[in-house]
N, C-alpha and C positions, 0 to 999 in steps of 0.2 A: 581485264578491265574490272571483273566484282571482284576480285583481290587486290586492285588496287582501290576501290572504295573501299572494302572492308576494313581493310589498315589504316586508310585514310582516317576513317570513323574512329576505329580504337584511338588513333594518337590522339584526334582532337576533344575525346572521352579524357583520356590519361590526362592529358594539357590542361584539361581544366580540372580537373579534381589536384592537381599538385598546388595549379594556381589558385584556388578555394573559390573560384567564379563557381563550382558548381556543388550546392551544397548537399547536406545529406535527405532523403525524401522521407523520414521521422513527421508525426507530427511535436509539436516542441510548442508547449503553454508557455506563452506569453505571459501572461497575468502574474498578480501578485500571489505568493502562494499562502496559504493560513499558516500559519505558526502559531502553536500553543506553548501556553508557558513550560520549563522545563520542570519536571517533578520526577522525585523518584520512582522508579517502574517496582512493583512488587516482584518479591523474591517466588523463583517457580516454588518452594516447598508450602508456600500460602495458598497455594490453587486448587482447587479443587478437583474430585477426579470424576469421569463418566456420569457415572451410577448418581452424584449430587449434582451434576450438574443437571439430567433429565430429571431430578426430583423438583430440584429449583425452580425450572420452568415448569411442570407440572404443576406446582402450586403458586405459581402466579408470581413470586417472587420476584422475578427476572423476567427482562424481555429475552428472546430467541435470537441464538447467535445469528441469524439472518440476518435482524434487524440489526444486531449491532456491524455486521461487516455493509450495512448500508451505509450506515452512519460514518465507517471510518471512509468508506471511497467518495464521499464529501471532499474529506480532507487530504485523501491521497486516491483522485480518481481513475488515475492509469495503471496502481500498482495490483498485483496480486497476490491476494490473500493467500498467505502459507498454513496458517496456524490461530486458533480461535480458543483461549484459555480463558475461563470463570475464577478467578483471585479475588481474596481480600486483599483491601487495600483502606489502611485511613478507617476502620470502622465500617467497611461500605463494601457490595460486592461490584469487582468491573470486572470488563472484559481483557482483557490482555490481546491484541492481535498483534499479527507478525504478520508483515507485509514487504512484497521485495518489488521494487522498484524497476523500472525499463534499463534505469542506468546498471543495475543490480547491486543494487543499494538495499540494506534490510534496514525497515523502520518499524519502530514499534506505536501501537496508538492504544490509549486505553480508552473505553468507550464505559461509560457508566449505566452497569446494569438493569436499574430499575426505571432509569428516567431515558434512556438510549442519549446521552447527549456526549459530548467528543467531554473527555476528562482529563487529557492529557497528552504524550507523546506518544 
């Protein structure tokens, strides 16, 4: 009799995941998502390395990559942060993040270093 409920269970599991009555348990944002306009992302050889980027913050120049991957998961707040790079860009220092996605999707966001605000994709 519990193997014939057990089976019973799996089928009617299987049956409905064919039939899409039973969706996936993801959470899944509704909402609109931000979209910033589309701009060129700087070249990695404009970025800076270690040693300037702790100098940078030390003198106050920049806010602290903390604050900028705050900034980007505003804008992409399920994804996680891969990668946090200090670039010129446009006359101005950002951030470059690299962030991948649940779908596993990699996006890039640039966060403007001195004022922390979303600069771009």
């Amino acid at each position: 009799m519990r193997i014939f409920l057990a089976l019973l269970l799996i089928g009617l599991a299987v049956a409905g995941f064919a039939t899409g009555s039973i969706g996936t348990q993801a959470e899944e944002t509704t909402g609109a998502a931000i979209v910033a306009p589309v701009q060129v992302t700087p070249r990695p050889d404009t970025c800076l390395n270690a040693a300037d980027l702790r100098e940078a913050v030390a003198d106050k120049r920049v806010i602290e990559p903390v604050a900028a991957i705050r900034a980007a998961r505003k804008v992409i707040p399920r994804a996680e942060i891969q990668r946090a790079r200090l670039c010129r860009h446009e006359e101005t220092l950002v951030y470059l993040l690299t962030a991948l996605r649940r779908d596993g999707q990699f996006v890039h966001v640039m966060v403007d270093a001195t004022t922390g605000e979303i600069s771009g994709p």
